[in-house]
C-alpha positions as a printed NumPy array, in Angstrom:
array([[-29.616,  12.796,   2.287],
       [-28.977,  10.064,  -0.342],
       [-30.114,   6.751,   0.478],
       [-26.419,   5.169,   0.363],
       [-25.421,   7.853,   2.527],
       [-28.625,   6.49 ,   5.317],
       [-27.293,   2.938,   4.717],
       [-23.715,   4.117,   5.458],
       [-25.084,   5.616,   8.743],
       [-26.498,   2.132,   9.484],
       [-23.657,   0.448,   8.371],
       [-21.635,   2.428,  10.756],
       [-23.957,   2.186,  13.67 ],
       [-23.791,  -1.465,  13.334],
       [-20.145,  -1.448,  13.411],
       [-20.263,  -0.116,  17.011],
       [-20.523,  -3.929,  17.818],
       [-17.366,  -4.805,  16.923],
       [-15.011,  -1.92 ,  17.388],
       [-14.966,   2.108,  18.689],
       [-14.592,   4.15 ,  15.517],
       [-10.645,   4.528,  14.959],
       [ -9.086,   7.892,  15.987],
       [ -8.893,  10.476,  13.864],
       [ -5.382,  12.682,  15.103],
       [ -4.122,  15.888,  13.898],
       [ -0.603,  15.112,  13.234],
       [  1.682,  18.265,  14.107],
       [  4.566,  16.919,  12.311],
       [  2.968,  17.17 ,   8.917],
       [  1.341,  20.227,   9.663],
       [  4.312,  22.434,  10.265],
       [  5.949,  21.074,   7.505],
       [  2.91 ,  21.482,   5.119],
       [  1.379,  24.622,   6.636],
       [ -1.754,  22.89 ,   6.758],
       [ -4.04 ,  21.178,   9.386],
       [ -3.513,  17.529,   8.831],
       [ -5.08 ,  14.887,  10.513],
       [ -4.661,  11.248,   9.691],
       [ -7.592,   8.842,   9.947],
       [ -6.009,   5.864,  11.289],
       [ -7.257,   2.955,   9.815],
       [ -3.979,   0.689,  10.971],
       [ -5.941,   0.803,  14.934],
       [ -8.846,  -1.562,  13.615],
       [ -8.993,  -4.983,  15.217],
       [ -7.147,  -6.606,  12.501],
       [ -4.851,  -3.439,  11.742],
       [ -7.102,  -2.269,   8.114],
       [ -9.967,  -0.571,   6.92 ],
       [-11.28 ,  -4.056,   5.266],
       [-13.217,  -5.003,   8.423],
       [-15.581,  -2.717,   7.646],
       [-16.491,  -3.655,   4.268],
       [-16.551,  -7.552,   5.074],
       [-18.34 ,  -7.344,   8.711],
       [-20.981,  -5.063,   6.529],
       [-21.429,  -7.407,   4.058],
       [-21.705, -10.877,   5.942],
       [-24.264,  -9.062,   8.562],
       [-26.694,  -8.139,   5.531],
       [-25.89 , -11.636,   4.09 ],
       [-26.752, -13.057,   7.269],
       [-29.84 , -10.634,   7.877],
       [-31.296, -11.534,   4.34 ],
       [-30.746, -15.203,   4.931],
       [-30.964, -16.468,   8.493],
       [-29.212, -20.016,   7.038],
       [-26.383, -18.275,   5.702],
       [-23.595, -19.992,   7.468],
       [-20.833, -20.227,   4.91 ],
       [-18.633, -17.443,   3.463],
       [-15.669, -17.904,   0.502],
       [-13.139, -15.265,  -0.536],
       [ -9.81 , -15.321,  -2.011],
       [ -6.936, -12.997,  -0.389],
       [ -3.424, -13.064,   0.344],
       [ -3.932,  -9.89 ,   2.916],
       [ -6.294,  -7.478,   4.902],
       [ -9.475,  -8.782,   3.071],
       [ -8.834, -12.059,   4.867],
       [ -8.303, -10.652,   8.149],
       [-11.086,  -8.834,   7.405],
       [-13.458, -11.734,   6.945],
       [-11.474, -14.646,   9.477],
       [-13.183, -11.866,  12.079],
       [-15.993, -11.343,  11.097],
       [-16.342, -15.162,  10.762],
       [-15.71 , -15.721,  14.3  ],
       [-17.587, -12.345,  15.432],
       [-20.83 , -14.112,  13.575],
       [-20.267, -17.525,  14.104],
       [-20.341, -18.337,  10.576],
       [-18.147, -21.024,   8.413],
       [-15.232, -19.18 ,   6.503],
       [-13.087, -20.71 ,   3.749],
       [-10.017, -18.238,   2.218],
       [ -8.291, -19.307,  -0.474],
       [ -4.764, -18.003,  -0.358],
       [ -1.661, -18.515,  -3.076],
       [  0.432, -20.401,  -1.871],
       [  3.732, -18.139,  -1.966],
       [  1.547, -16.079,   0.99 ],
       [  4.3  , -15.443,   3.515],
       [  3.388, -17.188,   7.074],
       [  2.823, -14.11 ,   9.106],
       [ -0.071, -13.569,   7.13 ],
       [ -1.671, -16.867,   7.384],
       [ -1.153, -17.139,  10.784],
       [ -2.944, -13.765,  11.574],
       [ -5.598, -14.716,   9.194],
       [ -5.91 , -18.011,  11.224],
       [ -5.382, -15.993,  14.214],
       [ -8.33 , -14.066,  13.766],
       [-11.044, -16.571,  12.156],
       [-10.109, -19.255,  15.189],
       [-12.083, -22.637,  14.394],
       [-14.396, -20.777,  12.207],
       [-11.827, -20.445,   9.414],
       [-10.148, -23.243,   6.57 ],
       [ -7.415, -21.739,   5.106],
       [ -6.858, -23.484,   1.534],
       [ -3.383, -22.453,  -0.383],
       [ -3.714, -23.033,  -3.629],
       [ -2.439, -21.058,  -7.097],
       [  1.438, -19.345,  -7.707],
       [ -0.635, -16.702,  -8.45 ],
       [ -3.499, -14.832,  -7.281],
       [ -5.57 , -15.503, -10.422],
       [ -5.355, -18.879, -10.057],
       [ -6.638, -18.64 ,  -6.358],
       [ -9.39 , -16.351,  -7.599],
       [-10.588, -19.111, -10.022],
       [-10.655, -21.516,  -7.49 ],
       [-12.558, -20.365,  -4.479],
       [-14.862, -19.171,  -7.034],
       [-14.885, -22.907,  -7.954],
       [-15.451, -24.076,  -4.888],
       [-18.361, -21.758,  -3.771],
       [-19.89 , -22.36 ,  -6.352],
       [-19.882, -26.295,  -5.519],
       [-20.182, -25.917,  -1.78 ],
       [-23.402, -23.254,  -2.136],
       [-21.657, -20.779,   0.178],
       [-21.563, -16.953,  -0.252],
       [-18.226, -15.274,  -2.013],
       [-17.648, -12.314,  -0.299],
       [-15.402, -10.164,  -2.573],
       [-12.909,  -7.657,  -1.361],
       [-14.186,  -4.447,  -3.132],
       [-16.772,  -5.071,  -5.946],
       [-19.949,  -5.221,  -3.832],
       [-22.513,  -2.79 ,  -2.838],
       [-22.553,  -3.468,   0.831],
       [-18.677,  -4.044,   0.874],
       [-18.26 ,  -0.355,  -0.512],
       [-21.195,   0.536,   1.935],
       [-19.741,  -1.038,   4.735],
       [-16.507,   1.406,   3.737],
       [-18.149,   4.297,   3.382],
       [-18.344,   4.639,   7.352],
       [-14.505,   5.776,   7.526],
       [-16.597,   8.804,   6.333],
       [-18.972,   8.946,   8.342],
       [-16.453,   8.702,  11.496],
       [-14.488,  11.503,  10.172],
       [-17.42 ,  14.138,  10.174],
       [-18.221,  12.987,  13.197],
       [-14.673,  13.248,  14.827],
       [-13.831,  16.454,  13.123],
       [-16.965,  18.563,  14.18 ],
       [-17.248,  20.177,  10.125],
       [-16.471,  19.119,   6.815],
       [-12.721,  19.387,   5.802],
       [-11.255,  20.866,   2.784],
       [ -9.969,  17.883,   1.463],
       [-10.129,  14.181,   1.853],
       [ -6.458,  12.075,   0.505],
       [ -7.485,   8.49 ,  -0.295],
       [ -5.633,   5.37 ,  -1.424],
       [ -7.358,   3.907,  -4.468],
       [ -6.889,  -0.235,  -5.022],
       [ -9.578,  -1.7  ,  -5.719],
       [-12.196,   1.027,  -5.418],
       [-14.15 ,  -0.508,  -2.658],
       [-12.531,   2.703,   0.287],
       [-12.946,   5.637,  -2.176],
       [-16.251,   4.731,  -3.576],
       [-17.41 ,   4.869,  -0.41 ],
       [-16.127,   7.563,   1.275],
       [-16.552,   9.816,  -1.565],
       [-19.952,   8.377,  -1.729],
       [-21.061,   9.444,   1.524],
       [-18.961,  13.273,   1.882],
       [-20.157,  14.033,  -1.332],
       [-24.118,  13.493,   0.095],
       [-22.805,  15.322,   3.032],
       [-20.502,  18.013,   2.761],
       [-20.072,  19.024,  -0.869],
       [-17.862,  21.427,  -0.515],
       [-14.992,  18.98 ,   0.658],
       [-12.52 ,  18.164,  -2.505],
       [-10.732,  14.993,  -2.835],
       [ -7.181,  13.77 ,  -4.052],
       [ -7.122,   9.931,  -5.154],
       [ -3.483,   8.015,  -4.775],
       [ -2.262,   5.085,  -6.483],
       [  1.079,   3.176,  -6.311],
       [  2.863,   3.826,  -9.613],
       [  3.093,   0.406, -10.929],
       [ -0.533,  -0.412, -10.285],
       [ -2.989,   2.797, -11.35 ],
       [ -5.969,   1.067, -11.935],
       [ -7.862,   4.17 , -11.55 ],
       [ -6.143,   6.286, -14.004],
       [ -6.257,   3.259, -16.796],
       [ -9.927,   3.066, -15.962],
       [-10.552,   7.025, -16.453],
       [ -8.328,   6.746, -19.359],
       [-10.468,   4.084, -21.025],
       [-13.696,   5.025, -20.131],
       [-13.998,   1.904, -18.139],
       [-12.545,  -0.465, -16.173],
       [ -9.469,  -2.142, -18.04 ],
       [ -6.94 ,  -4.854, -16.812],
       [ -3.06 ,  -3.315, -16.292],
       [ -1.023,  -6.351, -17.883],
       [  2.325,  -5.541, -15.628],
       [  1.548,  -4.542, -11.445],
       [  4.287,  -3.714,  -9.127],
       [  3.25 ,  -5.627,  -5.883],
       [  5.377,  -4.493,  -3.398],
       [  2.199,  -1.378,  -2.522],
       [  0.207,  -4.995,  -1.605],
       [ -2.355,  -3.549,  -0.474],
       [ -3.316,  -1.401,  -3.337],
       [ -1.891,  -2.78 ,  -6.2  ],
       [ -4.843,  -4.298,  -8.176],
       [ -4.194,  -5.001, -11.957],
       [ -8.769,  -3.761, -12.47 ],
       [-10.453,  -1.437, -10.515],
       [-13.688,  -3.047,  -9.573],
       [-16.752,  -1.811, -11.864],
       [-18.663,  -1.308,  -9.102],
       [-16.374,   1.135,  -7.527],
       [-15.995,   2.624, -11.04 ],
       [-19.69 ,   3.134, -11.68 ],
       [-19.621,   5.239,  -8.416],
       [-16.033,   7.124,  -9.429],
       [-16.774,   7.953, -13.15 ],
       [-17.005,  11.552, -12.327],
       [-13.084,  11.822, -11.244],
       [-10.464,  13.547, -13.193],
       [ -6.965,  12.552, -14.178],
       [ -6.263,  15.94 , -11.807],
       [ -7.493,  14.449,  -8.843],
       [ -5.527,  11.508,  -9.207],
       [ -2.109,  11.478,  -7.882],
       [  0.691,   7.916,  -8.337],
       [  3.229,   7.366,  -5.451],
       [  6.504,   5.509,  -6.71 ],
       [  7.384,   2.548,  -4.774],
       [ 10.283,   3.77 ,  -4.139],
       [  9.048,   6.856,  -2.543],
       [  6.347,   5.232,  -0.454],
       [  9.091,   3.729,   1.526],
       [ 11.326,   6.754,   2.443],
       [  7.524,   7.878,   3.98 ],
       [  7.755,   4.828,   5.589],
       [ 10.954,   5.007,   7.359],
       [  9.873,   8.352,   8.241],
       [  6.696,   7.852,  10.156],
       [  8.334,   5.059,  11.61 ],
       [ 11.2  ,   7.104,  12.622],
       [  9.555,  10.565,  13.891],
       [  5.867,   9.364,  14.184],
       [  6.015,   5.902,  15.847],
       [  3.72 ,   4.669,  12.94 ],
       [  4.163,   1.464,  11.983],
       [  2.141,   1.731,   8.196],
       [  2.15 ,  -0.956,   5.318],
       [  2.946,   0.854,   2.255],
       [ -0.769,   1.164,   0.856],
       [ -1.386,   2.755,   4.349],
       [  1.354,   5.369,   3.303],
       [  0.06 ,   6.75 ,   0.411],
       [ -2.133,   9.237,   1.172],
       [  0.661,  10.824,   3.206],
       [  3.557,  10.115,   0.549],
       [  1.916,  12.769,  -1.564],
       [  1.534,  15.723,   0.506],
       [  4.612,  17.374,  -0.512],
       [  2.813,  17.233,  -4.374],
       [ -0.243,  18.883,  -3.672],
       [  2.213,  21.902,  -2.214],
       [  0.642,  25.239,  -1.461],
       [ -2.735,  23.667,  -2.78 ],
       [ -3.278,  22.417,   0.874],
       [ -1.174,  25.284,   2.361],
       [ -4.154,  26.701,   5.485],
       [ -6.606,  23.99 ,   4.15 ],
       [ -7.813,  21.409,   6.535],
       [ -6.566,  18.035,   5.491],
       [ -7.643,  14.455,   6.079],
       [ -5.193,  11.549,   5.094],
       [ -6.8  ,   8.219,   5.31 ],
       [ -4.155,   5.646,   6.805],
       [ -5.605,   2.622,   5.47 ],
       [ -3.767,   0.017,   6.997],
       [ -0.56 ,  -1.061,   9.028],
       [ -0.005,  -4.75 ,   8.768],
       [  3.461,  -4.475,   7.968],
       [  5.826,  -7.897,   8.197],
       [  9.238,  -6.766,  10.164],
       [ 10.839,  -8.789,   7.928],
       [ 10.375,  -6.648,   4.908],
       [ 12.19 ,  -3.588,   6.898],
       [ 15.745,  -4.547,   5.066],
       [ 14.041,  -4.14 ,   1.527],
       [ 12.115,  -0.755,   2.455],
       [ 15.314,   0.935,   4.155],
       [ 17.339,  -0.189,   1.118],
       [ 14.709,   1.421,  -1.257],
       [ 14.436,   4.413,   0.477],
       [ 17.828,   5.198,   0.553],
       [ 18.126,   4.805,  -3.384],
       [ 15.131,   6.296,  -4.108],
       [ 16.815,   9.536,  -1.98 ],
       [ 19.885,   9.166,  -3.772],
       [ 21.891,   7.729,  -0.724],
       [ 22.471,   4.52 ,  -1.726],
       [ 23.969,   3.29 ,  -5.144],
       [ 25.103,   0.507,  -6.54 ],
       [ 27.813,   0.378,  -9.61 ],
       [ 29.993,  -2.172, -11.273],
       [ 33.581,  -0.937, -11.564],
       [ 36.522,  -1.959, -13.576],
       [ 39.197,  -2.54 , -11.1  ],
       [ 42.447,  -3.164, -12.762],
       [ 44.325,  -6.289, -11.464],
       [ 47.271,  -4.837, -10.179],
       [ 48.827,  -4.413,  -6.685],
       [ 47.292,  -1.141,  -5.399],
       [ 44.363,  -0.752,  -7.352],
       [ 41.664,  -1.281,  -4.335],
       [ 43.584,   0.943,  -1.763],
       [ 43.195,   3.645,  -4.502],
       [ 39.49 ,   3.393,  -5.055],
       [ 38.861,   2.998,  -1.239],
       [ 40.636,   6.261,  -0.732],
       [ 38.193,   7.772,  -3.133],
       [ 35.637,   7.142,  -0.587],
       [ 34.773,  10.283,   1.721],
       [ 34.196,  10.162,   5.385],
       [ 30.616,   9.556,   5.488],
       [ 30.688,   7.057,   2.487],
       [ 30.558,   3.242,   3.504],
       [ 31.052,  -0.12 ,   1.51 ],
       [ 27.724,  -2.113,   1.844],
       [ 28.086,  -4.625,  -1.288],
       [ 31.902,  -5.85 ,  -2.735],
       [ 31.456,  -8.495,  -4.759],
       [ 33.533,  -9.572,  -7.675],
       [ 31.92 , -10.491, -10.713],
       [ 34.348, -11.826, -13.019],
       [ 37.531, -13.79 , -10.933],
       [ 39.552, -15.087, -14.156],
       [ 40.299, -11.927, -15.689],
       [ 44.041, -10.771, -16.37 ],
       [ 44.244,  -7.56 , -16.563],
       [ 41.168,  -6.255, -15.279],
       [ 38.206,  -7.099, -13.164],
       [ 34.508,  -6.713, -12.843],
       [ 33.5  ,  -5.736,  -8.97 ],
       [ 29.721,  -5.491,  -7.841],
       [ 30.18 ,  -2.35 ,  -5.263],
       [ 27.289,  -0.794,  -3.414],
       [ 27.97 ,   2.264,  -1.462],
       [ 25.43 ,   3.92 ,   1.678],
       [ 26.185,   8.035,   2.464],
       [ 24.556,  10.892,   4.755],
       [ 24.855,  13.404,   1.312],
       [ 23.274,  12.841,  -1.68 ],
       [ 25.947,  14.591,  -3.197],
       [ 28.922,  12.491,  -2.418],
       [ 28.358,  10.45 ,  -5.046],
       [ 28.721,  13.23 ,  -7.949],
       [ 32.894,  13.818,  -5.774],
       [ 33.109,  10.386,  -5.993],
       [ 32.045,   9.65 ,  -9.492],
       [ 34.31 ,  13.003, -10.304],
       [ 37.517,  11.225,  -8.187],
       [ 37.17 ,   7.841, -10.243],
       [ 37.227,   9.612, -13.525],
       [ 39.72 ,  11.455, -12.712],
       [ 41.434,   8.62 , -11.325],
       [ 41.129,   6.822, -14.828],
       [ 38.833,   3.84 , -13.363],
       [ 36.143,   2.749, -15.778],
       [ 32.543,   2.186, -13.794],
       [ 28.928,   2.008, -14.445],
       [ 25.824,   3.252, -12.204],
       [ 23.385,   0.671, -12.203],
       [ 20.956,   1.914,  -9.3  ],
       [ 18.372,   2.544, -11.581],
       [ 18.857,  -0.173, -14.083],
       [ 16.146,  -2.7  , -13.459],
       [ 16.953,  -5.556, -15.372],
       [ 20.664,  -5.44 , -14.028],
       [ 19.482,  -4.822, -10.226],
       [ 17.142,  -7.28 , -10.294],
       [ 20.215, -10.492, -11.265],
       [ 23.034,  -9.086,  -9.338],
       [ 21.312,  -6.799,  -6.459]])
């Protein structure tokens, strides 16, 4: 045995302070539907709802074990990183400063302060993260604390490495395959880390939210690189550079391995776990299962482990996942038609509609106009296919329209 894999076993034995190791459940569901045996290591039942915990108790106990005086910890976070720490803080006793940007919604600075009780400043500075990077690194610097970073550190990535160790356990053998969400780099390095001391034979898939691969740039390049455009919305896992920590320990991956979940897509898995599961996941905790039906009859009688990295999902952002899910499975579009400005001309296009098709957005865009006008229409159905008879019914009709569902820079003004 390797000796990160003997300081993952500590790390993990040392965890047993805090929290039981999370569950790991075979999910029927997804197994009839895949013809596999898939079980779903449910990060999203830590105390603070993510794997992060790990990685941050880890490192603030060796911190703290290397240097008795160590009583002050800095990082800079907008999410599960500073739950992460805010309870470890207050499990340790220790001083915690996070540095947030100050757009952070409210939920998550009130779980954050929540967690890390009087132990814990939060300071919300920066529009953007950068900018609240550069200054808690400031500020340790001048206070003499300890910057605890989210994923490019040895015992963070140790301190990860016991979701591993918990699934060997749990599962009684090694499985065929391990799915893990890829940010950072901190949760992959160290599971992989650890199985591949362990159980050799188990293969791995990495997943990455499309508009942040920092992987796949990375194995591109040779080397860590920084993506100059990210999608948030996968928060949790959309990281502009892969740490080169993480890296140095995931140089051997291949473009194969590595599979990218739209955004789009993540959320339809969303709604659906929600819906038939009871799983309430964040979308970086839905990635490993978003790509299932991609890896096809690869996985078909293979046992399967999906790591569910994390659940702290804000209610509030239900509206924008439903709405993407639906146009990302074609049952929701949005179009700007020419209505002519004459008596008639709207009980004509609404009779166009079918039975299952409903008006979600009317909005004209242009009032002024004579002869014709510009209308901002969104539409919601139960087929897919609707919208090709409708489309069909409108040229035939004579009405002049354009789809705009997938037209970012239109979408992004006027929806």
């Amino acid at each position: 045995m390797t000796q990160f894999a003997l300081s993952a076993l500590a790390a993990t034995r040392a965890l047993r302070s805090l929290f039981e190791p999370t569950p790991l459940q075979r999910n029927e569901f997804l197994s009839k539907r895949y013809g596999a045996d898939i079980w779903l290591k449910r990060e999203d039942l830590t105390p603070v709802r993510s794997y992060k915990l790990r990685g941050a108790f880890t490192a603030m106990r060796k911190q703290i074990e290397a240097d008795p005086e160590a009583g002050h910890f800095v990082c800079a976070s907008a999410g599960n990183h500073a739950q992460g720490m805010a309870f470890a803080c207050r499990h340790f006793g220790v001083k915690g400063t996070i540095f947030m940007p100050v757009t952070t919604p409210q939920q998550k600075i009130d779980k954050t302060r929540t967690f890390g009780g009087d132990k814990v400043e939060i300071v919300l500075t920066g529009d953007y993260f950068d900018q609240t990077l550069a200054a808690s690194k400031t500020y340790c610097s001048e206070a003499g604390a300890h910057f605890l970073a989210p994923f490019d550190d040895e015992d963070v990535i140790e301190g990860q490495a016991s979701v591993a160790v918990e699934i060997l356990d749990q599962l009684g053998s090694a499985p065929d395959l391990v799915v893990i969400p890829v940010g950072g780099g901190g949760l992959a390095s160290g599971v992989t880390g650890y199985l591949r001391a362990t159980a050799p034979e188990t293969g791995f898939r990495f997943v990455e939210p499309q508009g942040g691969a920092s992987l796949t740039a990375a194995i591109d390049a040779g080397g860590p690189v920084t993506i100059t455009k990210v999608n948030s919305f996968v928060d949790g896992a959309a990281v502009a550079r892969i740490g080169d920590l993480p890296f140095a320990a995931l140089d051997w991956v291949t473009p194969e391995q590595i599979l990218r979940a739209p955004e789009d897509r993540v959320c339809v898995t969303m709604i659906q776990m929600l819906n038939v599961e009871g799983i309430v996941l964040e979308p970086a905790g839905a990635l490993s299962i978003d790509v299932l039906p991609e890896l096809g009859t690869e996985i078909r009688g293979k046992t399967v482990v999906c790591i569910v990295s994390g659940g702290n999902f804000d209610f509030e952002r239900l509206p924008e996942v439903r709405e993407r899910a639906q146009r990302f499975s074609g049952m929701k579009k949005y179009f700007i038609l020419r209505l002519p400005q004459r008596p008639g001309a709207l009980r004509e296009f609404l009779q166009m509609l079918g039975p299952e098709d409903d008006v979600a957005r009317f909005e004209y865009l242009k009032k002024s106009a004579r002869n014709f006008g510009s209308v901002l229409i969104g539409i919601e159905t139960k087929r897919p296919e609707a919208f090709a008879e409708l489309f069909q019914k409108l040229d035939a009709g004579g009405f002049s329209y354009r789809d705009i569902t997938e037209d970012e820079t239109l979408a992004e003004f006027l929806i």
